[in-house]
N, C-alpha and C positions, 0 to 999 in steps of 0.2 A: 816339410820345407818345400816351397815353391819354388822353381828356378825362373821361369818367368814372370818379373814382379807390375811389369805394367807395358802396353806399347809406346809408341813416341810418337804423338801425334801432331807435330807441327809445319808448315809452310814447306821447309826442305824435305821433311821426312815423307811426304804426301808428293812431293814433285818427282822425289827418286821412285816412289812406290808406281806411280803413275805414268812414268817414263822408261826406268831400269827393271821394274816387278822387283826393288830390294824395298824390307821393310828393317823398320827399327825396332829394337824393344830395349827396356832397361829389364836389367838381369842380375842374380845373383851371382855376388864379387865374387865366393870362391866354385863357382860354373866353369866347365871347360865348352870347348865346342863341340864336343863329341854330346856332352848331356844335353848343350842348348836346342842343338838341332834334333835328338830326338824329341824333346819339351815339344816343340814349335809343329813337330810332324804328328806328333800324338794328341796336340790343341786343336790345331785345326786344321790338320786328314790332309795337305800338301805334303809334295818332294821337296827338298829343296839341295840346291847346286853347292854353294856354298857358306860360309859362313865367316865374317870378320868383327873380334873384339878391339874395344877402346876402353882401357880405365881413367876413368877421371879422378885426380885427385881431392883432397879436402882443401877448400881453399879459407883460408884465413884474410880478415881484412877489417882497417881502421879508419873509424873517421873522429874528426874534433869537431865536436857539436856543444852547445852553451853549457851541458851537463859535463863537458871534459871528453877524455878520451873512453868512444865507446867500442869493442871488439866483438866482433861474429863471427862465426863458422857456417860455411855452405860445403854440407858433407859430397865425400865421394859416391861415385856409383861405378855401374859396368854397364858398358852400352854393346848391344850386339845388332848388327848388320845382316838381315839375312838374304840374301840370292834365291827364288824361287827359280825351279824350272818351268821352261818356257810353255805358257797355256796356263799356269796354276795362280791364283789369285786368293788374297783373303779380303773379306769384307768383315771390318771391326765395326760398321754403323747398324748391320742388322738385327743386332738385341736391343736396340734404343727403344 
């Protein structure tokens, strides 16, 4: 079982990486932070300062379209926050 399931690579997440040195990743739901931050330290060979969880929930939602009422689900995740110490950087584009 993998705890970290993928990074977060979008517009905010790239401005805080490049402004604050905090990155994102989505993570496994039942992860604490004690396992993420070694996950993250043992990937890719940084310290890191801190660490802040967000779980998202499963969102349900409807629309009325010619076929009637149609319902979806946009599953939950767990996002993690991480705080690198100062000098330490990761680069996610060097295996392309």
């Amino acid at each position: 079982m993998s705890i970290l399931i993928k990074p977060i690579i979008t517009e905010k997440a790239t401005n805080d990486s490049e402004l604050f040195n905090r990155y994102a990743f989505v993570v496994d739901k039942k992860a604490n932070k004690i396992e993420i931050k070694k996950a993250v330290e043992t990937a890719y060979g940084v310290s890191i300062s801190s660490v802040k969880t967000l779980n998202y929930p499963v969102q349900k939602n409807t629309k009325f379209t010619k076929k009637g009422l149609v319902t979806g689900t946009k599953g939950g995740y767990k996002k993690a926050i991480i705080q690198l110490a100062e000098g330490e950087s990761i680069d996610f584009y060097n295996n392309l």
